[in-house]
C-alpha positions in Angstrom: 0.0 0.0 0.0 1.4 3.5 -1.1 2.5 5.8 1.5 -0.3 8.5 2.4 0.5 12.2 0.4 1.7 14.2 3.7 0.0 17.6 3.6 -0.6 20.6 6.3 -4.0 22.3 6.2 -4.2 25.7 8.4 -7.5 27.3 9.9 -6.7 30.9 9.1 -9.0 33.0 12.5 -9.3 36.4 12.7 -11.7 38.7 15.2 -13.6 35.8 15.4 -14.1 34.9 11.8 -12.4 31.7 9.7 -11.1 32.5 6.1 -12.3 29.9 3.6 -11.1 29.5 0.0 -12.2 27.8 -2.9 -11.1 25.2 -4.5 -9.2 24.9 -7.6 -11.8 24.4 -9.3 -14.0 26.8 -7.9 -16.5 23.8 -6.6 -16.0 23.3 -3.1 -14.9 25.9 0.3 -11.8 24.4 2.0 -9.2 26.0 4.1 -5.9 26.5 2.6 -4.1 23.3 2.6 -1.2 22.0 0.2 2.0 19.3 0.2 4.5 19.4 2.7 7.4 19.8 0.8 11.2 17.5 0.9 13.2 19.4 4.4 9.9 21.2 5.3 8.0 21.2 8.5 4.5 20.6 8.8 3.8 23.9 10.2 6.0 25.8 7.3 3.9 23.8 5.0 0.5 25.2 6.7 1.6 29.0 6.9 3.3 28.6 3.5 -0.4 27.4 2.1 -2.3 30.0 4.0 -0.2 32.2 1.9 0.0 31.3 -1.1 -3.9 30.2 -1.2 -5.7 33.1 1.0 -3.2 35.9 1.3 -2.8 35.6 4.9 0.1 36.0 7.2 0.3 35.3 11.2 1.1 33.2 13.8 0.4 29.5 13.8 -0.5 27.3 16.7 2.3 25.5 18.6 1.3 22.0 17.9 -1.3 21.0 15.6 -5.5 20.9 16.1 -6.0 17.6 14.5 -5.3 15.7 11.4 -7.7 14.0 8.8 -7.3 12.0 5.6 -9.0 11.9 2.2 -8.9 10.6 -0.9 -8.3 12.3 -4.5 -7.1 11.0 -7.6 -7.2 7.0 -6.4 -4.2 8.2 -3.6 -4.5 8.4 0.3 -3.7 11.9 1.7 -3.1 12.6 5.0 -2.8 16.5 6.6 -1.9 17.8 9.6 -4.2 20.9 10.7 -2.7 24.0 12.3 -4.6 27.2 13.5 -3.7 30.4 12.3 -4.2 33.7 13.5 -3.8 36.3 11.7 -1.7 39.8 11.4 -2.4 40.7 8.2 -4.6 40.1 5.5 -3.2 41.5 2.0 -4.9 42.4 -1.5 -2.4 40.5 -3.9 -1.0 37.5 -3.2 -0.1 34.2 -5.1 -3.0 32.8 -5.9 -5.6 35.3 -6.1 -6.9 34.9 -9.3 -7.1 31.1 -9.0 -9.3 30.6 -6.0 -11.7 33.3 -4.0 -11.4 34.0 -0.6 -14.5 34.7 1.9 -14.3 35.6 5.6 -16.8 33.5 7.4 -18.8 32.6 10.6 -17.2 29.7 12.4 -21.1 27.7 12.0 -20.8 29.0 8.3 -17.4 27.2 8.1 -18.1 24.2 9.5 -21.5 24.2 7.1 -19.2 24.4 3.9 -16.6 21.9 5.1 -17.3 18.3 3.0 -14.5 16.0 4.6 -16.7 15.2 8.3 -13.1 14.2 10.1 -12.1 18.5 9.0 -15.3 19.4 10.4 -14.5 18.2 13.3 -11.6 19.7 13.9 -13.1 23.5 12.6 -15.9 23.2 14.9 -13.7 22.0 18.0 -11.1 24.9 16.7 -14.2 27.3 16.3 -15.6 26.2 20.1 -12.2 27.2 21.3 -12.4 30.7 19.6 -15.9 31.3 21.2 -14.5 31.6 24.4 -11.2 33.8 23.8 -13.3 36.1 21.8 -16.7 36.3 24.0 
């Protein structure tokens, strides 16, 4: 059996609100989540993503939130899930014209999620952020 693809997802949070993308494709609302990369940590890979995919930039969580696994393309991923929060949210970055960004409720988050095990996760994730921000 092929080794799982190794990925880092991360839950971008900011005054209370989670930043959602879209797809590739333009079909589905994920959060921003891509390959962790040969002599990369998990957590580089996850603030790289949020990056390149939202156009955010903070701090990520000390140890991960969770991890899930999916299927695409007949191969096995699995991703580790970081939280982000975030400093600074800019106009152009990477992949801006390839994917829309929207900043959401954490029950509208957890509504677009598909994969149930990253559901899980945002809605423990947005639980948390319930308390800290009232």
């Amino acid at each position: 059996m092929p080794t799982p693809v190794r990925q880092a997802a991360a839950i971008p949070v900011r005054d209370g609100l989670v930043c959602m993308v879209t797809s590739r494709s333009g079909r589905r609302w994920v959060v921003p989540k891509g390959r962790i990369e040969v002599r990369q940590t998990a957590a580089d890979a996850a603030a790289t993503e949020a990056w390149e995919e939202a156009g955010v930039l903070g701090t990520l969580s000390a140890d991960p939130v969770g991890t899930f696994g999916y299927e695409k393309d007949g191969r096995d991923h699995q991703a580790v899930v970081f939280v982000l929060t975030v400093d600074e949210v800019r106009e152009q970055w990477p992949e801006q014209y390839e994917r829309r960004r929207e900043w959401v409720t954490p029950e509208e988050a957890v509504t677009r999620i598909e994969e149930p095990e990253l559901r899980k996760i945002v809605k423990a994730v947005c639980r948390n952020l319930r308390v800290v921000t009232g």
